[in-house]
FIMIMI-119821 format. One record per residue (C-alpha): residue number from 1; residue in one letter; x, y, z. Coordinates in nm, 4 decimals. Example, Ala and Ser with C-alpha at 12.3 -4.5 7.8 and 13.67 -1.06 7.14 Angstrom:
- 1 A 1.2300 -0.4500 0.7800
- 2 S 1.3670 -0.1060 0.7140
# end
This chain:
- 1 X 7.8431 9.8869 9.0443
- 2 X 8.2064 9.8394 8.9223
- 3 X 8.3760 9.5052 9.0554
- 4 X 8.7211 9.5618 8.8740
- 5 X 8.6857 9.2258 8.7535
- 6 X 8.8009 9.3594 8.3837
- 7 X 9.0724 9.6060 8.2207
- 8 X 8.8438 9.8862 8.2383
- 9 X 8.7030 9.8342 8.5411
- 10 X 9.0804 9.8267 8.6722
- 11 X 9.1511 10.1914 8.4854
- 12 X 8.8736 10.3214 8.6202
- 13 X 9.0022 10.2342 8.9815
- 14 X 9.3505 10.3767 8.9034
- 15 X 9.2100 10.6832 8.7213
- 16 X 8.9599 10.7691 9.0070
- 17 X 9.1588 10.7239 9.2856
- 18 X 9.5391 10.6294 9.2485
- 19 X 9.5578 10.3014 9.3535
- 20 X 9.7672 10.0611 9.1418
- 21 X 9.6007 9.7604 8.9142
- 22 X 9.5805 9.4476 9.0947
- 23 X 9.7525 9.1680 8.9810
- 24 X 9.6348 8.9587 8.7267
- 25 X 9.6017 8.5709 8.8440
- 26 X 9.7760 8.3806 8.5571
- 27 X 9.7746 8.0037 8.4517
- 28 X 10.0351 7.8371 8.6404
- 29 X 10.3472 7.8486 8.3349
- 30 X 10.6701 7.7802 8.5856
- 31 X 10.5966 7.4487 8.7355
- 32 X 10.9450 7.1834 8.7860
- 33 X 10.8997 6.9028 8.5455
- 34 X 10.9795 6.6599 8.8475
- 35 X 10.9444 6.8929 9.1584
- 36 X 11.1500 6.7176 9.4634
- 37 X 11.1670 6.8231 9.8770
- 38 X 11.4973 6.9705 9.8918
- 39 X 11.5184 7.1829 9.5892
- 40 X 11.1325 7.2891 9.5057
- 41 X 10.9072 7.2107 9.8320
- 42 X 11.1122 7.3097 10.1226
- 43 X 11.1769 7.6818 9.9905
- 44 X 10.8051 7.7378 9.9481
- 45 X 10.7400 7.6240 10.3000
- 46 X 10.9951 7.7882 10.4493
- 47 X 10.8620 8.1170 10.3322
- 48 X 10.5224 8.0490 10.3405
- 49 X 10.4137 7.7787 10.6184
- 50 X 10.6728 7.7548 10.9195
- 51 X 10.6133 8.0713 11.0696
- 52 X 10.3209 7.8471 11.2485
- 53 X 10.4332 7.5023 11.0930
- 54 X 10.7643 7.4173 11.3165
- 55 X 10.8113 7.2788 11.6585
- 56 X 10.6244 7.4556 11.9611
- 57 X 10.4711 7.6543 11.7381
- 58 X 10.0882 7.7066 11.6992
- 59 X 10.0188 7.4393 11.3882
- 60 X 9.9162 7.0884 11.4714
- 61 X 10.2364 6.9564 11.2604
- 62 X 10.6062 7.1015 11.1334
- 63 X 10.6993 7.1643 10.7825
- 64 X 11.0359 7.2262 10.8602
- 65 X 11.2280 6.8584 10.7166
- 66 X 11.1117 6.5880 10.4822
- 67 X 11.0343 6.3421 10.7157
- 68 X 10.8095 6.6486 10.9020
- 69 X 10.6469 6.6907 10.5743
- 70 X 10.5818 6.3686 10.4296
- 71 X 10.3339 6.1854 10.6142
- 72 X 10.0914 6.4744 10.5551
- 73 X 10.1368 6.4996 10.1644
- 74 X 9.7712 6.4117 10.1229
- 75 X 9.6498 6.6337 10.3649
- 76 X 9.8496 6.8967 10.2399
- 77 X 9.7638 6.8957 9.8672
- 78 X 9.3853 6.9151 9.9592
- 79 X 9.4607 7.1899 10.2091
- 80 X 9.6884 7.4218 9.9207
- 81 X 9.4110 7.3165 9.6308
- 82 X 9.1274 7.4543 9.7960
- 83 X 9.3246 7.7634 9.9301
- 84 X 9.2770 7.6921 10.2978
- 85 X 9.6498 7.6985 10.3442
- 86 X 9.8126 7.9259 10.4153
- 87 X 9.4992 8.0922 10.5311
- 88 X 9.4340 8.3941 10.2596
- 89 X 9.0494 8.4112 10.1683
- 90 X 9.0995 8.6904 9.9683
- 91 X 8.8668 8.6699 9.6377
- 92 X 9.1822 8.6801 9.3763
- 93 X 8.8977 8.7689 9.1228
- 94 X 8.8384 9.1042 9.2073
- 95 X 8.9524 9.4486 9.3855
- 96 X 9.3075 9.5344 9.4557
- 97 X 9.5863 9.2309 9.4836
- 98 X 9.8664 9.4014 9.6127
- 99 X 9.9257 9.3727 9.9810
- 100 X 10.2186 9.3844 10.1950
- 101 X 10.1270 9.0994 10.4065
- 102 X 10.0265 8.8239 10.1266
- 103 X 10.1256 8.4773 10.2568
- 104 X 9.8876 8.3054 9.9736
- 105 X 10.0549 8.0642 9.7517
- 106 X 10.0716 8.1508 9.4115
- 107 X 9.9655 7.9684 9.1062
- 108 X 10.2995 7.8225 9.0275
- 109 X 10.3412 7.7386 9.4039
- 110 X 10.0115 7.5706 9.4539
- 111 X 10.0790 7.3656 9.1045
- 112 X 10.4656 7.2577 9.2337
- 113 X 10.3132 7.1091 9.5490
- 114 X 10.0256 6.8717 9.3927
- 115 X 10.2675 6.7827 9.1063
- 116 X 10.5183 6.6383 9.3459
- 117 X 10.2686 6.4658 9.5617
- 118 X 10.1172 6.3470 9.2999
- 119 X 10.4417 6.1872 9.2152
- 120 X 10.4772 6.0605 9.4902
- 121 X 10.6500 6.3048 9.7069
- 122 X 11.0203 6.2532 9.6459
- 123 X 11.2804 6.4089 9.8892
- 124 X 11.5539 6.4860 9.6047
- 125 X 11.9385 6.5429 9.7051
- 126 X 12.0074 6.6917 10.0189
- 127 X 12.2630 6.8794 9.8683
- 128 X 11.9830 7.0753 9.7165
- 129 X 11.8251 7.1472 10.0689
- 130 X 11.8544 7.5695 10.1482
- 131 X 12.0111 7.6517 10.5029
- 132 X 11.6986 7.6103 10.7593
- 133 X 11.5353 7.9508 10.8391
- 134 X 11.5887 8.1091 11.1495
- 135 X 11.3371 8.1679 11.4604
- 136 X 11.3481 8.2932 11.7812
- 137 X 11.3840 8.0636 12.0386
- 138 X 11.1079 8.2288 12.2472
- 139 X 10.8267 8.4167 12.1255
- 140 X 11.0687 8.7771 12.0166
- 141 X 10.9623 9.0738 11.8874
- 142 X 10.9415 9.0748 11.4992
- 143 X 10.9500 9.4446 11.4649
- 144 X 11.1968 9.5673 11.6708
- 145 X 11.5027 9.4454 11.4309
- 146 X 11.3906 9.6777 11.1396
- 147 X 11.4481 9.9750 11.4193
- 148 X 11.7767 9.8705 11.5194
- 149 X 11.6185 9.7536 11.8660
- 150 X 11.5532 9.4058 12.0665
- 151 X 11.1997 9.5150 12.1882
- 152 X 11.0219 9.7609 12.1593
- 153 X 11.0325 10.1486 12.3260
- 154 X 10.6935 10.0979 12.5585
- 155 X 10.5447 9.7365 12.6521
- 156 X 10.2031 9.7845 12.8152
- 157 X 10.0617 9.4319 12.9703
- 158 X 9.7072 9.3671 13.1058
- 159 X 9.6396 9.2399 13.3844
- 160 X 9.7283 8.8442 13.4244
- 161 X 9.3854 8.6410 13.3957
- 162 X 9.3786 8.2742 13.5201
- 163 X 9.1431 8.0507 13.2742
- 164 X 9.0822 7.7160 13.4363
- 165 X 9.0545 7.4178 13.2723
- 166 X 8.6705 7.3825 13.1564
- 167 X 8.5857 7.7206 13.1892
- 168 X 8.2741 7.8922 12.9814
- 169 X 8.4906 8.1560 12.8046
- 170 X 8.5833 8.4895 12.9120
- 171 X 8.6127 8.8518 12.8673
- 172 X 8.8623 8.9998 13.0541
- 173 X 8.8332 9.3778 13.0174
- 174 X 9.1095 9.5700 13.2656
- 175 X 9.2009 9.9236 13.2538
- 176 X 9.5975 9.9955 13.2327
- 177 X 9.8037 10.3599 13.2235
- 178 X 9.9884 10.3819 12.9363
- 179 X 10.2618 10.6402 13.1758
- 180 X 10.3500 10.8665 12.9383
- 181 X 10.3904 11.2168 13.0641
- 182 X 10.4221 11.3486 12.7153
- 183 X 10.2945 11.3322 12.3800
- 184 X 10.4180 11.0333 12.1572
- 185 X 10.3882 10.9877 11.7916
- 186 X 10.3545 10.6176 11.7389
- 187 X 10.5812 10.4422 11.4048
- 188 X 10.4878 10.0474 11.5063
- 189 X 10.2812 9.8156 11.7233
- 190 X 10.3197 9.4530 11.8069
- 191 X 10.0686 9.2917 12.0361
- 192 X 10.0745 8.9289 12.1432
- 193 X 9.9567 8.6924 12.4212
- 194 X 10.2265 8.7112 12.6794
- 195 X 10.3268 8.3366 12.6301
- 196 X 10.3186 8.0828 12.3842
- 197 X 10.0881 7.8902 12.6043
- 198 X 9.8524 8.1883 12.6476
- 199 X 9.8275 8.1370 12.3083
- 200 X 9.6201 7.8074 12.3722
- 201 X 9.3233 8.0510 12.5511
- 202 X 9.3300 8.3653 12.3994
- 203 X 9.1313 8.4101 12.1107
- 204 X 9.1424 8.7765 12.0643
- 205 X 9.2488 9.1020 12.2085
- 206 X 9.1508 9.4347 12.1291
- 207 X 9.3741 9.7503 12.2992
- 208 X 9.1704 10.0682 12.2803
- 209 X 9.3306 10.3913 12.3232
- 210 X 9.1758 10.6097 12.5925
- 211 X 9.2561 10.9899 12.5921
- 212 X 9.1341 11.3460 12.5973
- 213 X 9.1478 11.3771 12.2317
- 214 X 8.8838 11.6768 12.1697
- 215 X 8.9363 11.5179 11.7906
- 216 X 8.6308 11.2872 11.7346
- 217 X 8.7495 11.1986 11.2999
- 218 X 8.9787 10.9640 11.5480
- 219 X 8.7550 10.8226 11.7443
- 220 X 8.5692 10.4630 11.7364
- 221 X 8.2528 10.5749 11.8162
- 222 X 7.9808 10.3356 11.9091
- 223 X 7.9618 9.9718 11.9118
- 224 X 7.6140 9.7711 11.8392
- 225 X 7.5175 9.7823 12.1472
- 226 X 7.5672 10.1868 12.1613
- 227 X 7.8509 10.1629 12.3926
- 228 X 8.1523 10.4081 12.3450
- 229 X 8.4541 10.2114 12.2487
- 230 X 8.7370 10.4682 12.2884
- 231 X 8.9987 10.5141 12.0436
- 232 X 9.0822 10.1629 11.8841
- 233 X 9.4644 10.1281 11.8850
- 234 X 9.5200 9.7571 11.7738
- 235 X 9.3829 9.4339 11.8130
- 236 X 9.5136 9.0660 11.8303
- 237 X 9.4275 8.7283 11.6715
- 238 X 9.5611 8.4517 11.4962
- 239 X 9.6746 8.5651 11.1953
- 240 X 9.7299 8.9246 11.2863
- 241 X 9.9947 9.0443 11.4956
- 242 X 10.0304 9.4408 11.4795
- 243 X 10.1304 9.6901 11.2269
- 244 X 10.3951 9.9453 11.0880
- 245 X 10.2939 10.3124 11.0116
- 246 X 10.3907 10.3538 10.6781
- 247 X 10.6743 10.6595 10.6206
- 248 X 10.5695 11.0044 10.7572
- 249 X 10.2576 10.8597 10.8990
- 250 X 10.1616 10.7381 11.2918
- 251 X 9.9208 10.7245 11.5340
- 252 X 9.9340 11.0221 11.8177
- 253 X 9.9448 10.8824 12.2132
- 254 X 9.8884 11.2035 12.4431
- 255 X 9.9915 11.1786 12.8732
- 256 X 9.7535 11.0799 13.0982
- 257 X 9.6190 10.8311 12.8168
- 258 X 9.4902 10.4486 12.9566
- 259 X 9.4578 10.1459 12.7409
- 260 X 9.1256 9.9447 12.7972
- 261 X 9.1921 9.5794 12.7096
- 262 X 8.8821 9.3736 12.5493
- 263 X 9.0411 9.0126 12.5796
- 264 X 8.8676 8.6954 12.4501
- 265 X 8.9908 8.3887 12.6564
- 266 X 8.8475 8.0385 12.5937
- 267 X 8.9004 7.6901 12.6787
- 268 X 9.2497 7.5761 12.6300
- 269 X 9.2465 7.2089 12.8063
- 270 X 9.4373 7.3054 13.1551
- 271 X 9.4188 7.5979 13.3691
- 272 X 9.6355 7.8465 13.2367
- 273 X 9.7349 8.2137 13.3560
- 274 X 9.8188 8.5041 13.1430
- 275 X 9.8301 8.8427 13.0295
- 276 X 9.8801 9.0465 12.6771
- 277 X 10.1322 9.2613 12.5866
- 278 X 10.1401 9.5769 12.3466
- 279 X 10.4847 9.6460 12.2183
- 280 X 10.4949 9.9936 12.1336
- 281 X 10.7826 10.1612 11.8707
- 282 X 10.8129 10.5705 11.8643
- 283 X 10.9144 10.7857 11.6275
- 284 X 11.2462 10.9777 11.7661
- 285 X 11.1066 11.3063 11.8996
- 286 X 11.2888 11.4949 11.6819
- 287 X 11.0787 11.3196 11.3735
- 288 X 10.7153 11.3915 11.4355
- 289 X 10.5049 11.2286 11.1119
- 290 X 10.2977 11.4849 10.9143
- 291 X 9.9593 11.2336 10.9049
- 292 X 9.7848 11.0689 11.1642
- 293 X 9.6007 10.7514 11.1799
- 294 X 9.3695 10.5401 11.3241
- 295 X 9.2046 10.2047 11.3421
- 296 X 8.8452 10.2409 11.2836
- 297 X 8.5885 9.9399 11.3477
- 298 X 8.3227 10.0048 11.0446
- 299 X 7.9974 9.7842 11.0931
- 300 X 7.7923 9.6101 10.8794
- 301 X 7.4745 9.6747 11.0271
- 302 X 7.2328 9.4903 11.2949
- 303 X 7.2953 9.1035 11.3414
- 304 X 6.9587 8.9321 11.2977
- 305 X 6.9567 8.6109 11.2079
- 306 X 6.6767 8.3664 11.1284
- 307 X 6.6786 7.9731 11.2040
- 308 X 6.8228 7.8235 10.8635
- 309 X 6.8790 8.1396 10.6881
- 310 X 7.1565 8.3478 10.4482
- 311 X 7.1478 8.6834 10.5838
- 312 X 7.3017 9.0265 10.3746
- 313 X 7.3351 9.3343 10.5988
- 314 X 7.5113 9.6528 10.4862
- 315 X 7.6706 9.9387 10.7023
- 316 X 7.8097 10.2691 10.5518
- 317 X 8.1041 10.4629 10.7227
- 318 X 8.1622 10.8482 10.5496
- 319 X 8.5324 10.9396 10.5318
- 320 X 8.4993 11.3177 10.6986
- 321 X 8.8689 11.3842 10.5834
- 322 X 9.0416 11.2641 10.2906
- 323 X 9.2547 10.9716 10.4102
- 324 X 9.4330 10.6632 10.2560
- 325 X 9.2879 10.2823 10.3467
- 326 X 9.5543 10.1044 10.5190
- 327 X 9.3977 9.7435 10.5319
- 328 X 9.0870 9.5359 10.5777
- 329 X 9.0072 9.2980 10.8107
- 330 X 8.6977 9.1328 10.8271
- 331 X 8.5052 9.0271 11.1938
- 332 X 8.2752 8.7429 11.1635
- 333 X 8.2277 8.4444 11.4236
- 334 X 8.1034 8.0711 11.3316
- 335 X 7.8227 8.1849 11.0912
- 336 X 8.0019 8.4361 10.8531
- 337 X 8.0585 8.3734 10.5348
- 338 X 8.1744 8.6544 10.3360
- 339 X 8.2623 9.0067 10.3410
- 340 X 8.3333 9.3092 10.1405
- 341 X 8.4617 9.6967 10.1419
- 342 X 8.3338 9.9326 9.8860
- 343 X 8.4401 10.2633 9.7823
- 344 X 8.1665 10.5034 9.6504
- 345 X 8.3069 10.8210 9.5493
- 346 X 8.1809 11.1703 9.5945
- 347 X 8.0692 11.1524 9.1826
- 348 X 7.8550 10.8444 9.2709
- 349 X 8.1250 10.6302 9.1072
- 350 X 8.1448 10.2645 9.2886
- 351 X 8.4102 10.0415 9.3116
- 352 X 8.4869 9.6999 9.5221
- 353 X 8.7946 9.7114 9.7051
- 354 X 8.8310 9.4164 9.8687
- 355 X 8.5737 9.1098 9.8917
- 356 X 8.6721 8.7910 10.1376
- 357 X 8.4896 8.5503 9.9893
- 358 X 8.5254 8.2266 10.1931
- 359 X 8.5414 8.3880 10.5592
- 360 X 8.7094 8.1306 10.8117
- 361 X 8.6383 8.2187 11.1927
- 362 X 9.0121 8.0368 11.2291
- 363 X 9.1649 8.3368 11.1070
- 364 X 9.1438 8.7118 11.1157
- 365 X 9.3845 8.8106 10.8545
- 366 X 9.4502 9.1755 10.8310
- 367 X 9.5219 9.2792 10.4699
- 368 X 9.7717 9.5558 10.4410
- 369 X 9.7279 9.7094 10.0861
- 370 X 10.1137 9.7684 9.9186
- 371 X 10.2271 10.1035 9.9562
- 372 X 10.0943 10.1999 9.5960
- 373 X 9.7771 10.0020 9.6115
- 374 X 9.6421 10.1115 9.8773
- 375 X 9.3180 10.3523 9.8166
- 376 X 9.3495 10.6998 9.8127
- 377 X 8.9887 10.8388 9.8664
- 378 X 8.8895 11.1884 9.9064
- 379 X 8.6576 11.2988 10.1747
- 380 X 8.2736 11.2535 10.1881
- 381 X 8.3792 10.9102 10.0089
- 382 X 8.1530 10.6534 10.1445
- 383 X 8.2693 10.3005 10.2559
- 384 X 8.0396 10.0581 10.1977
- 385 X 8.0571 9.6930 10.4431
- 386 X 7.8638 9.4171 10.3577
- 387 X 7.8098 9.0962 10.5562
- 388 X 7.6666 8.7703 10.4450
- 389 X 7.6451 8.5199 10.7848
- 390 X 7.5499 8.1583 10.6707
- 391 X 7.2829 7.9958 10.9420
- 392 X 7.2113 7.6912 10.7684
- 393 X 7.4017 7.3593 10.7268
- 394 X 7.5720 7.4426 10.4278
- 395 X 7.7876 7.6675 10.6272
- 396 X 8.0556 7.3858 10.8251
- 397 X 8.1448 7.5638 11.1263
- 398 X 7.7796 7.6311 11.2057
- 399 X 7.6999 7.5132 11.5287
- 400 X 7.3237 7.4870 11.5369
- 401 X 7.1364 7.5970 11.2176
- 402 X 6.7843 7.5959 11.3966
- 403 X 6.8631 7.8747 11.6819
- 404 X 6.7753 8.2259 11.5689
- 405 X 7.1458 8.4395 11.6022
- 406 X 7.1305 8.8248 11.7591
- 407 X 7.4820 8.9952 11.8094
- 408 X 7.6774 8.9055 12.1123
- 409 X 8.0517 8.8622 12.2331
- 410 X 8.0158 8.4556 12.2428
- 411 X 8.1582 8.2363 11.9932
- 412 X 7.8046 8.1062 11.9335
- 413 X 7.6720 8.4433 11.8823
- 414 X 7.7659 8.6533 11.5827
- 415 X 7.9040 8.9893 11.5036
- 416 X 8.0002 9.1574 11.1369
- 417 X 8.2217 9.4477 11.1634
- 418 X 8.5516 9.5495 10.9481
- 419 X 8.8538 9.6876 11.1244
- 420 X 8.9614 9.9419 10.8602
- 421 X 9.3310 10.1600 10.9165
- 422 X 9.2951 10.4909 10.7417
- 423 X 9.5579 10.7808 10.7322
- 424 X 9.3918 11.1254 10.6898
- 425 X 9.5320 11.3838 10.4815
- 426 X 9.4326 11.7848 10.4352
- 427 X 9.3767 11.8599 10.0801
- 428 X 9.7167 11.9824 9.9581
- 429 X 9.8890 11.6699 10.0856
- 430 X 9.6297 11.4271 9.9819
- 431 X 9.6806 11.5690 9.5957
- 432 X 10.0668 11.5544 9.6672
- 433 X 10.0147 11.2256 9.7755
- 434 X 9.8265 11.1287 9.4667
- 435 X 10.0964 11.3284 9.2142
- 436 X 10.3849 11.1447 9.3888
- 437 X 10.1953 10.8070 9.3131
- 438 X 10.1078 10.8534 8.9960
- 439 X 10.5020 10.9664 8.8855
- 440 X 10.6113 10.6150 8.9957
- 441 X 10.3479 10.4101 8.8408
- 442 X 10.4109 10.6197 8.5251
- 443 X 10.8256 10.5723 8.5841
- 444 X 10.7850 10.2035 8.6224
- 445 X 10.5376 10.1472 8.3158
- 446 X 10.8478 10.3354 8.1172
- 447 X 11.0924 10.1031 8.2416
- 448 X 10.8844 9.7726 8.1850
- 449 X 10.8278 9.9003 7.8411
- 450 X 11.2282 9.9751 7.7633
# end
């Protein structure tokens, strides 16, 4: 098995299937020789940290000024050392590097923050401060700007849910019409808890996409239990708010389609009451995309876990069309611990794609490969998922290392699934797609080399 942890390994990826090399993760080499707030902290953290670190916000603290910042320099160096923060668990050591969404801190970053708390966290000349960065004043719509809109074309809300203070959690699972009366191709979706105080009790929200298809490659299929999920269409949870198509590529809503909500709503402290709402951005009809797509949930086999055991399980998803991967996102609860996606190709050829190798049940980061990274596969490719769930102490978040763990919807249970995107392609356009690729990686090798 190929990890693409070396050059070769790397070409091989890039010869087989297209996808660019992943970054290389350097020695840190552009470090300030005395780093200060204003000039060398505060940009970082502006672009990396206050989307969640600034007031009424979901972080326990804002980043926003120096005297935000500076009682938590300790706390903050340990969190950016160890890579908890911002929340990335990525393995930077192998598969593809190159995503749209990457909020890690680079080397250089990471290295500029511990040297100026290590000397002793100066605040520098305010002159040197950069204008603050702007957010809404309520919760907004991030995508609708980049369409010329202030929300989106369709918002589709569940039904409200009241979670009292105390409650055992809750799955709230209502069935809405979506009202269209005609076919839609879908360019964007946003989904969020309706309020920022929903935000407290709702850990996760899945919309599924119910329609008379008569196309199963775009189907879910079943879950563990055997139960037919419906079209998956998006899903919420910290760290993941929607996705963009990328160009001349969406997801197909038909009329008479429902959306069956799957919401996860736990304790938040006081009785709260709220609903979820799925922002929906169309193509214009005159601009129907030539590929589809869809979210498939890829499993990694039957959760069976012993008292005070490391468990590996494995499930295998066969690409019936050929189709480029869109992102990863790993599903564990308390107990997992790692995950990966393989690729092995129709010549037997195997290659890691992406391998999270520090799972943290905090965060369900969706990893959106860059537009020339992501894998180009051709069909009867088989995607590999593997698992590893952690039932013993060594694993933090366990809550009891002596119960024997089956699959189940509760925190305390466990699951191990992937939500993979892919974007199927016939033949002809899959080999255009590949051509096209190739031609810019080969045009932008020329012009690094000039």
């Amino acid at each position: 098995m190929s990890r693409t942890g070396g050059p070769l390994g790397v070409l091989a990826v890039v010869a087989a299937m297209g996808v660019a090399a992943p970054g290389v993760v350097g020695a840190a080499d552009d470090v300030p020789a005395k780093p200060t707030f204003t000039k060398d902290i505060a940009p970082i953290f502006q672009e990396k940290c206050q989307a969640c670190h600034r007031p009424d916000s979901i972080a326990p603290m804002s980043l926003v000024t120096y005297e935000d910042a500076r009682p938590w320099a300790r706390s903050i160096k340990a969190r950016v050392e160890d890579r908890q923060m911002p929340p990335w668990h990525i393995d930077k050591s192998v598969g593809i590097q190159q995503f749209k969404n990457d909020r890690s801190l680079s080397d250089d970053q990471i290295a500029t923050i511990s040297k100026w708390i290590d000397e002793g966290a100066p605040k520098g000349d305010p002159k040197d401060m950069p204008p603050p960065r702007q957010f809404p004043d309520d919760q907004g719509w991030n995508f609708a700007k980049m369409f010329g809109q202030t929300e989106p074309d369709l918002i589709i809300r569940s039904t409200p849910w009241e979670q009292k203070a105390g409650a055992n959690d809750t799955w709230w699972k209502p069935v809405v019409e979506t009202g269209l009366t005609e076919a839609r191709w879908v360019r964007a979706i946003e989904i969020r808890p309706g309020t920022v105080k929903g935000r407290k009790i709702t850990h996760h929200a899945i919309a599924r996409l119910q329609q008379d298809d008569g196309d199963t490659i775009f189907a879910a299929g079943l879950d563990q239990n055997g139960v037919d999920q419906g079209g998956t269409f998006m899903e919420w949870a910290v760290g993941k708010q929607g996705e963009v198509m990328r160009p001349n590529s969406g997801k197909l809503m038909l009329p008479g389609s429902r959306i069956t909500w799957d919401i996860h709503y736990s304790n938040g402290g006081e009785a709260i009451t709220d609903d979820v709402e799925l922002g929906i951005y169309f193509y214009p009809k005159d601009q129907e995309p030539k590929y589809r797509q869809t979210l498939h949930l890829m499993g990694a086999g039957p959760i069976d876990i012993a008292p005070n055991e490391v468990k590996v399980t494995q499930g295998f998803f066969v690409l019936r069309e050929n189709g480029r991967i869109e992102s990863f996102q790993p599903h564990m609860h308390l107990r997992g611990k790692a995950m990966s996606m393989e690729a092995i190709l129709p010549n037997g050829q195997t290659t890691m794609l992406s391998y999270v190798n520090d799972f943290n049940f905090n965060w369900h980061n969706s990893y959106v490969y860059a537009d020339d990274a992501a894998p180009m596969l051709p069909k009867g490719t088989i995607l590999r998922i593997t698992a590893w769930h952690d039932n013993t102490t060594a694993k933090k978040s366990n809550p009891d290392p002596n119960v024997w763990v089956g699959y189940g919807d509760r925190t305390v249970d466990e699951m191990g699934h992937a939500w993979v995107n892919v974007t199927y392609m016939k033949d002809d356009d899959f080999k255009a797609e590949i051509d096209a690729r190739r031609a810019r990686q080969t045009q932008s090798t020329q012009q690094q080399q000039q």
